[in-house]
N, C-alpha and C positions, 0 to 999 in steps of 0.2 A: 453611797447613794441608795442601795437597797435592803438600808436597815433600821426601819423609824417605825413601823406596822406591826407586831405580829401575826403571827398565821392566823390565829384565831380572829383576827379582824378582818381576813382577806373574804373570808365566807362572807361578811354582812357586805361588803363589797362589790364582791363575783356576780358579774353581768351574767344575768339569764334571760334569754330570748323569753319574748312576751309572743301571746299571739294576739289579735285584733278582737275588736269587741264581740266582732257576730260566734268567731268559732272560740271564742273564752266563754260562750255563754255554756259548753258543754265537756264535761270532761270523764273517762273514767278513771277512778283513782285504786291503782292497787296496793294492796299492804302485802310488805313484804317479809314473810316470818323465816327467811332464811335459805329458802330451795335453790336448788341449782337452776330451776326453771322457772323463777321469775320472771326473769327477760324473756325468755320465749314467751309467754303471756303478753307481756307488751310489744312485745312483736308483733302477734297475731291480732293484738285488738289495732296496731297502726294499720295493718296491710287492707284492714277496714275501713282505711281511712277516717276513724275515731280519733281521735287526742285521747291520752292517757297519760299519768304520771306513776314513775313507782316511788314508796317512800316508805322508810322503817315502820311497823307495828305499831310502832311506840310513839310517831309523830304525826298522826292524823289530824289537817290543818282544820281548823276553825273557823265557819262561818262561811264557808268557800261556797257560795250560793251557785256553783259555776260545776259541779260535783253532779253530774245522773244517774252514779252508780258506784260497787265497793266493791272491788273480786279482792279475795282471802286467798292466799297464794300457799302454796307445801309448808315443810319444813324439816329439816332435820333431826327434831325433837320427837319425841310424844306427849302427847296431853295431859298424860299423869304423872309426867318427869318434873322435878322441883325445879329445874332450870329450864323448862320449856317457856317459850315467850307467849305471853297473855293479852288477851285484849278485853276492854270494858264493853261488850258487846251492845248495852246500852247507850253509845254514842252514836253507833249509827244505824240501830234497830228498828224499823218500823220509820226510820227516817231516810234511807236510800233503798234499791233493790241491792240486795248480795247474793254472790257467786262465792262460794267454799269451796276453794279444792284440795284436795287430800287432808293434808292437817287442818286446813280452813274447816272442811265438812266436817270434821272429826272435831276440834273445838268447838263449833255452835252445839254439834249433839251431844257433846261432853260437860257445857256450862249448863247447858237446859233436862239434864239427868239422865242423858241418853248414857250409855254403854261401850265406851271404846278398849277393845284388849289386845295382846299382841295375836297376830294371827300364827296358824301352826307353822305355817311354814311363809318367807315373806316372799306376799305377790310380788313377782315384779316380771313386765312385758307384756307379750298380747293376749289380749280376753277377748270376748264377743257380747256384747249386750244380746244377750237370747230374748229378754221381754222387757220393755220399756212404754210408757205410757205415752205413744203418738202422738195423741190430741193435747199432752203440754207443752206450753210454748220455747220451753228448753228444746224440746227435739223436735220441731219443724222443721219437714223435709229433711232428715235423718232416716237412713237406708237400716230396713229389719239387719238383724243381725249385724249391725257396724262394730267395726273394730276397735278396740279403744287400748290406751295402754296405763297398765298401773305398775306404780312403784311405793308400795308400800310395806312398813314392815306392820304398823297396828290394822285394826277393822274393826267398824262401827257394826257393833251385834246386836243393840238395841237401839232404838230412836224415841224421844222424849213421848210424851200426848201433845198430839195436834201436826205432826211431822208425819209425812205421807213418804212410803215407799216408792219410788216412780221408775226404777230401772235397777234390772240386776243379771250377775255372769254367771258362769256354771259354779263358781266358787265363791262368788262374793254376794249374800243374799241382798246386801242394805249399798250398792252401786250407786245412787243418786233419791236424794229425797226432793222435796218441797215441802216449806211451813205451810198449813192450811190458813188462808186468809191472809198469809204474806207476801212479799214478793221476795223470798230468801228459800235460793237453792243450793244445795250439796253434793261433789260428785268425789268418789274415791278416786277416780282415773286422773289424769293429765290430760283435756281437751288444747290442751297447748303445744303439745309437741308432736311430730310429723306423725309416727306412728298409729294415733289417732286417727280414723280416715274421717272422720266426718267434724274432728273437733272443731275447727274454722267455723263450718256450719255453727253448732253449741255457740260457741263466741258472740257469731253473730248476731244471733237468738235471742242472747242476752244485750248485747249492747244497744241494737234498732228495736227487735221487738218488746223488751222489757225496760227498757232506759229509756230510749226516743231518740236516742241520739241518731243524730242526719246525716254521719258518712261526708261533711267537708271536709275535714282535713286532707291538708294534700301537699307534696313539696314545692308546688310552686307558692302556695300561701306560705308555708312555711319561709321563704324566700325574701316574699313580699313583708310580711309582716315583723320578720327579723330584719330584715335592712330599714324598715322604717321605727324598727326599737332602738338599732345599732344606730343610727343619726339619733336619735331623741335624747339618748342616755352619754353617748360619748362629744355631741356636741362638736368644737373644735379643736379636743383634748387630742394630743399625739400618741398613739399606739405601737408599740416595737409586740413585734409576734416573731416566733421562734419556730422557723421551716425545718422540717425533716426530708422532704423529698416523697412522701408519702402523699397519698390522697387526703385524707386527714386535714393536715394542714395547709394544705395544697386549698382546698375548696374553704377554710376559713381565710384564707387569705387574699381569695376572690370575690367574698363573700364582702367582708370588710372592707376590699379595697371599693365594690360598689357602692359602698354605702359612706367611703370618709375619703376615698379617694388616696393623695400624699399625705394625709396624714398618718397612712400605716408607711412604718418603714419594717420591711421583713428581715430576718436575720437568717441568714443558713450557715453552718457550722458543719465543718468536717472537722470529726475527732477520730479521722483516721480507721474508721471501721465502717464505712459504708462500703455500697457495692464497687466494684470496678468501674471507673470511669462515673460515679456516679457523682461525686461536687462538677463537675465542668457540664455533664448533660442535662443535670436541674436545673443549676443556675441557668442555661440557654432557655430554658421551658418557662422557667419564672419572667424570663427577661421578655418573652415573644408571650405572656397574657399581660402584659404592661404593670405591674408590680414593680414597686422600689424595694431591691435586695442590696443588701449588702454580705458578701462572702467571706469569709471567715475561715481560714487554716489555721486548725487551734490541735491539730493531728499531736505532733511533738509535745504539747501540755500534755493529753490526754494519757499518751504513751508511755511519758512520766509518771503520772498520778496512778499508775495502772499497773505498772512493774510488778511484779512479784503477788499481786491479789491474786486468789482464787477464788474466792469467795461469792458466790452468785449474788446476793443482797450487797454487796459492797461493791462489787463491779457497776450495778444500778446506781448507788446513791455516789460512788464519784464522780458515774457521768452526768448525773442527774444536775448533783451540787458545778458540775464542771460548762456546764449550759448555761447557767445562772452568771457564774464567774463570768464567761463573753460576754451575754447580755449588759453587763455590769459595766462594762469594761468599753463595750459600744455604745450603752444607753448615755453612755458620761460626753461622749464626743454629741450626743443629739441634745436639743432644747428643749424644755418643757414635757419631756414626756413623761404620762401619767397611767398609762396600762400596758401591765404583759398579757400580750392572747397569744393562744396557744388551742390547739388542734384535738381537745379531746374531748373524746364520745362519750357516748353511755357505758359500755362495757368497760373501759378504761376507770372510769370513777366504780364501778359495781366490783369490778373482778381485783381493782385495787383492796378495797377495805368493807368486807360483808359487814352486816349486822352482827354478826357474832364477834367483830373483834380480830378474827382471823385473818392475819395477811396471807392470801395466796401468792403474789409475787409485789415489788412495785413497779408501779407504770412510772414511767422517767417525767408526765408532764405533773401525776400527783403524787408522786412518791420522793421525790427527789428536790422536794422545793426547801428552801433554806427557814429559821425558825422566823426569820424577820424580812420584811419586805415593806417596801416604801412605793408599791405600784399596787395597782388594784388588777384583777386577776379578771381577763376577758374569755370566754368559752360558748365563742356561738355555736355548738356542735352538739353542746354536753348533754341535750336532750336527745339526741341521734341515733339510731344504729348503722354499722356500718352499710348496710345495703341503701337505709336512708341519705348516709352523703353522697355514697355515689350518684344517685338520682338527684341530689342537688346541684351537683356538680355537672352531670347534663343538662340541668336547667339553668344554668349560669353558662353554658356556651363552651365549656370545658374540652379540651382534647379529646381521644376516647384512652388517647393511651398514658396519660394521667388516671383519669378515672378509674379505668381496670387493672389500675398497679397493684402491683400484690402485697398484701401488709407488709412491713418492714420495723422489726424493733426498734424503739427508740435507743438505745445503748447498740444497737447494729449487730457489727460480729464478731460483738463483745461476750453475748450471751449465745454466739455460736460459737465459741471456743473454749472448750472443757479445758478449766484450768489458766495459767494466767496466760497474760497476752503479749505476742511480742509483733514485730512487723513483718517479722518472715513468714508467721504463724496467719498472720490478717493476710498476707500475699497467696498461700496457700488457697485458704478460703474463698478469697475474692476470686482465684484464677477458676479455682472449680464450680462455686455458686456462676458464675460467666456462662461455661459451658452447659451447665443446667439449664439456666434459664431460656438459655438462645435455642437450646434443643426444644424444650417445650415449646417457644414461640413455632422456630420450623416447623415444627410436627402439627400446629394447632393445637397443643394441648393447654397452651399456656392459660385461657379464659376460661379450661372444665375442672382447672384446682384453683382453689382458695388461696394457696400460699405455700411455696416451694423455699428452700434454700440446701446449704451442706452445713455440719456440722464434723467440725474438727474435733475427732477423739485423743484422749489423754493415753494412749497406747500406742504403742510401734507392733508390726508384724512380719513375719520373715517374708520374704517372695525371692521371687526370679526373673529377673531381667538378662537377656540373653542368656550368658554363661556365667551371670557372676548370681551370687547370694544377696540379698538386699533387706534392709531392717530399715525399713523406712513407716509412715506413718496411714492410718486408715483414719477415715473419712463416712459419715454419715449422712444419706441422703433421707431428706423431711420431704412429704408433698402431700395434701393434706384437701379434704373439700369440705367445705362449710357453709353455710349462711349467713353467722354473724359473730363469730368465733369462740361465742359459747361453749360451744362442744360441738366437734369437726370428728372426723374417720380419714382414716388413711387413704391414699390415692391408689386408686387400682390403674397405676399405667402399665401402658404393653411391659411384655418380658423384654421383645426384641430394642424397645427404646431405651428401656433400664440397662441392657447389657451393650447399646451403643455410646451410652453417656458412661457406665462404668470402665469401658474401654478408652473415652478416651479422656477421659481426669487420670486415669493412669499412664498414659501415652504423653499428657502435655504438660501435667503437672507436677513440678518440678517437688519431689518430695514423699508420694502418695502411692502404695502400691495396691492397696485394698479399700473398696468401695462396699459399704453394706445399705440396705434400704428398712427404715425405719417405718414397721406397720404397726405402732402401737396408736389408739385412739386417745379423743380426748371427751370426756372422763375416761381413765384414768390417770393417765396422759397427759403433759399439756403439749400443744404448738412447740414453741419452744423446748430447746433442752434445757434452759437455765431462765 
């Protein structure tokens, strides 16, 4: 049943929310040449309530009358590296306003015979704009002396004829330009990311004051205008969507059921690696927002297909490929249906498959999809970030505590168990991820970290219980705060909480003598151990 398509035809396929005429008439479009902080960019211009899109370097759409502006985003390159990514700056030169940053600023003043070399030592972290030119409209209402933060290894030492100096640090003379008589700015720094104190402000500078754009966007349009694309496009075509139990999917499945009503049938699958008690307390959650689920104990397949892997990337793509199978298998008992939707976001499709090529890890909704598929691929989200669905999901009437769930992998605690998987191994986990979390809840802690769980180490350690020797196994505690799971920093919770929860996963669980906590960040880091 799901093998007539393939992949490459699911793209021309893949339902992407539209928005409505007034706020399509406005958008900014970012090019993305590769940075870790692209996303924060389109973060910062949404929180503006801006539209924006991000899209590779290399695919800047044509004729999109609907375009107010171009921000030039990092890059991992330099400018005079052969393999650095290029743009024909004449596509959108003296025809949008642009925003350069870091390698952006550095390519404009690099094509127009400006000067970029490696700097002595690479900037990176906080600077202070000592002198910057107030009366341009990049820094309206920007505080003397604002903080900004760079991360760069080159720096722009010369600037073409006709490119004006407008800001500089104790260390970097050529900080931010402007073309004379254009509307194309250049900044070394990162006005994207927190650090920054005033980059929001820059942001906004550029998008209202130099763009025009009106600040509509908003999630309840987002809502309205998605549910009225979701009816337009899917008609009275039947839709099966694949429930995780996460918010994610949780809020696409509200989303859709507003809008097609029983024509979505949802799928929830337990392949035996979710939380404790966590197939029977979804399914109730699903069943009390009026959702048609069907449940699925597909544990025992999973546990098979699973035996003996160790392998991070293959733990993925079994479960991944092992989701598709039920689907398959359920979609055959349903009539007529004709799309798989599924729960993912922005960072899911971005931190899957960058622009360079490089897999960071795969995400189970795009990583794990099979070569051929006979459904077309639904993704009302996939414009989203995560802080964005949650706010949709309050505007759809949602629990709170759906909402404020805390990420959860799709392969579960599959890729929290170092090494392969067995059920005593998943019992372990689930009993201690239990006490973790429920401490957090009591404590109030559980809504000031982003995403806690344990991870099961591939090592036994000696201890002592009562009077006897014990060689039993240690256990890794993750908790972690973030925004939007780009890059997150470790949890600074109490001592005396770490050392009541390390107490008592030793005390109750059956297996575990040593409890460590894990403060490593993300870069360099990720969330996950696998």
């Amino acid at each position: 049943m799901l093998y007539n398509i393939s992949i490459y035809s699911i793209a021309f396929f893949t339902f992407v929310p539209l928005l409505d005429k007034h706020h399509m008439q406005e958008k900014i479009l970012i090019l993305d040449f590769g940075s870790q902080t692209t996303q924060l960019i389109g973060r910062r211009v949404r929180e503006l309530n801006v539209y924006c899109e991000i899209v590779p370097y290399n695919k800047f759409p044509e004729n999109d009358e609907r375009i107010k502006g171009v921000i030039l985003s990092g890059s991992p390159f330099s400018v005079y590296d052969e393999q650095a990514f290029k743009l024909d700056l004449m596509r959108i030169w003296g025809k949008y306003p642009i925003l350069g940053i870091c390698y952006g600023a550095q390519l404009m003043a690099y094509n127009y015979g400006g000067t970029v070399e490696p700097a002595g030592t690479r900037e990176y972290g906080r600077a202070h704009l000592d002198a910057f030119d107030a009366d341009n409209v990049l820094f309206k209402a920007v505080r003397p002396h604002t903080q900004v933060w760079m991360s760069h290894g080159d720096t722009i030492t010369s600037i073409p004829a006709g490119f004006r100096v407008i800001a500089s640090t104790d260390k970097v003379a050529i900080a931010a330009y402007q073309v004379a008589d254009e509307q194309v700015w250049g900044v070394q720094f990162h006005p994207e990311v927190f650090h920054t104190e005033d980059g929001t402000q820059m942001l906004k500078n550029f998008v209202t004051e130099v763009c025009g754009c009106r600040q509509a966007w908003s999630t309840a349009s987002f809502i309205e205008t998605t549910v009225a694309a979701l009816k337009a496009q899917l008609g009275n075509d039947k839709v099966v969507l694949g429930l995780s139990g996460g918010v994610d999917s949780s809020v696409a499945a509200v989303l859709l059921n507003r809008a097609i009503g029983k024509n979505l049938t949802c799928i929830f699958v337990d392949h035996g690696m979710l939380r404790k008690n966590e197939f029977r307390n979804v399914l109730h959650d699903y069943e009390c927002l009026g959702l048609n689920v069907i449940g699925v104990d597909a544990s025992a397949k999973f546990f098979a297909e699973l035996a003996g892997v160790t392998d991070p990337e293959r733990k993925r793509k079994i479960i991944g490929k092992g989701f598709i199978d039920v689907f398959d298998e359920e979609a055959r008992k349903l009539k007529d249906v004709r799309w798989l939707a599924q729960g993912t976001i922005y960072p899911d499709c971005i931190e899957s498959l960058s622009i360079t090529g490089t897999v960071i890890k795969s995400h189970h909704n795009v990583g794990g999809l099979p070569e051929k598929m006979n459904l077309k691929l639904c993704e009302p989200l996939r414009l989203l970030f995560k802080d964005e669905v949650r706010r949709a999901g309050r505007e759809l009437g949602m629990p709170e505590h759906l909402i404020t769930r805390h990420p959860f992998p799709g392969p579960g605690l599959a890729v929290r168990i170092l090494g392969d998987i067995t059920p005593e191994k998943v019992r372990i986990v689930q009993d201690a991820d239990d006490i973790l979390i429920q401490a957090l809840r009591d404590n109030d802690l559980y809504n000031q970290v982003w995403q806690a769980g344990v991870i099961l180490l591939p090592v036994q350690s000696v201890g002592v219980m009562g009077d006897e020797r014990t060689y039993e196994r240690a256990v890794a505690l993750r908790a972690v705060t973030s925004t939007d799971a780009m890059t997150a920093d470790w949890a600074r919770l109490p001592y005396d909480f770490l050392a009541k929860v390390s107490n008592d996963i030793i005390n109750k669980v059956k297996g575990v003598n040593r409890v460590t906590y894990d403060i490593s960040s993300k870069p360099p880091a990720t969330i996950e151990w696998e």
